[in-house]
N, C-alpha and C positions, 0 to 999 in steps of 0.2 A: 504494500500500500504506500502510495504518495504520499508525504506530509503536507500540507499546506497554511499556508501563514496567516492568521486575523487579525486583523487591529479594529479596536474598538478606542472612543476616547469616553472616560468617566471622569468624575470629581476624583479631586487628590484623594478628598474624604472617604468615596466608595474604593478606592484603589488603595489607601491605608487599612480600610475594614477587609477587605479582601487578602490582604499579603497577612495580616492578624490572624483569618481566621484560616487561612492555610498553614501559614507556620503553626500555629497552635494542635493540629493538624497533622504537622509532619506532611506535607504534601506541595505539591507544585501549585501554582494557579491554573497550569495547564493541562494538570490533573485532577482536579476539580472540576475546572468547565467538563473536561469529557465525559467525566463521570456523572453530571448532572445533565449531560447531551443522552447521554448512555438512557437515563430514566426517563426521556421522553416517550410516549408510545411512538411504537412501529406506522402507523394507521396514519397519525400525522402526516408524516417523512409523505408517504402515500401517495395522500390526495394534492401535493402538489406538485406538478409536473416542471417545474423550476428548478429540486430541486434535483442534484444526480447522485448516485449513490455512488 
């Protein structure tokens, strides 16, 4: 599989809570997002033909 790169831009604020609650964690940020991508339903992904698997 590919890697592919995202950028998103947040508040410092959401981007200090977020490096918080992953170190706290023991985890990456970009183990997190996957993992919280991971528990969206399948069905979603689905019905949008935009998106590619």
């Amino acid at each position: 599989m590919t890697k592919k790169r995202l950028s998103l831009r947040m508040s410092e604020k959401r981007l200090n809570k977020l490096r918080a609650y992953a170190a706290k964690r023991d985890k990456t940020i970009t183990s997190l997002l996957e993992d919280w991508i991971d528990l969206l339903p399948q069905e979603e992904i689905d019905k949008n033909p935009s998106v590619k698997n």
